[in-house]
C-alpha angles and dihedrals in degrees: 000000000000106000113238090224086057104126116225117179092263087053099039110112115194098167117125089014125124122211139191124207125195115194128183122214100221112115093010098186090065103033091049083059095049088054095046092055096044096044086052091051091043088057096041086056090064093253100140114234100244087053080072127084120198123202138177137203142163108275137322107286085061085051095080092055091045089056092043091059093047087049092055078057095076094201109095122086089207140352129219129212122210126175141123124235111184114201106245130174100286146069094259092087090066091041090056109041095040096048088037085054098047093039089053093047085044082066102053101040091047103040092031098231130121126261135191112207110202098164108135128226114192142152095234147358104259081061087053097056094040090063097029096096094044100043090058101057097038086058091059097048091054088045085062102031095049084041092054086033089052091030118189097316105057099249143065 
């Protein structure tokens, strides 16, 4: 049974929220077009341009403590995390991705906010710009739907 609160994009409402992004720089190409798109959606869902603050860093296992700075903020209603990690020959791939997605989830849990975590993790490139465009935008709707789900408070 589909829940009548549920948010679709038609229904996704971003005005008067404030959002954070963290955006590693690794693998640019992909993660500028992640932001794009989720800047865009973003906009599209009514959230204004100054009540988002953009932030880079190196690489994604540097994305959770940026988010976690911008948690201790208290001012954001959600975060949302964009990178690209592109599976290599070695064991770094699982390191990263494994350490970037429990540091991310660390943040929410601990802080209570939302947080959209749009880092990729793909086995090649071609895989990372495939979903780039869609990634990006589905980051933003959660960013809006988990901040009007949480509300203000933190909780349901």
């Amino acid at each position: 049974m589909k829940d009548a609160n549920k948010g679709s994009a038609a229904t996704l409402d971003g005005k008067g929220l404030r959002i954070g992004i963290v955006q590693a720089r690794f693998n640019e190409d992909i993660t500028d077009a992640l932001a794009k798109a989720c800047l865009g959606e973003l906009e599209t869902l009514g959230v204004a341009s100054e009540d988002i603050d953009h932030l880079d860093v190196p690489g994604a296992l540097e994305v959770p403590v940026a988010l976690q700075a911008l948690a201790e903020r208290n001012r954001y209603h959600a975060l949302i995390a964009l990178g690209c990690i592109i599976r290599g020959e070695t064991y770094h791939f699982e390191l990263v991705a494994n350490e970037s997605g429990a540091g991310v989830s660390r943040v929410a849990l601990d802080y209570r906010i939302p947080v959209a975590n749009a880092i990729l993790t793909t086995e090649n490139l071609e895989q990372a710009i495939a979903r780039q465009t869609d990634k990006g935008r589905d980051a933003a709707r959660v960013a809006v739907e988990m901040a009007r789900l949480l509300g203000p408070s933190g909780s349901p």
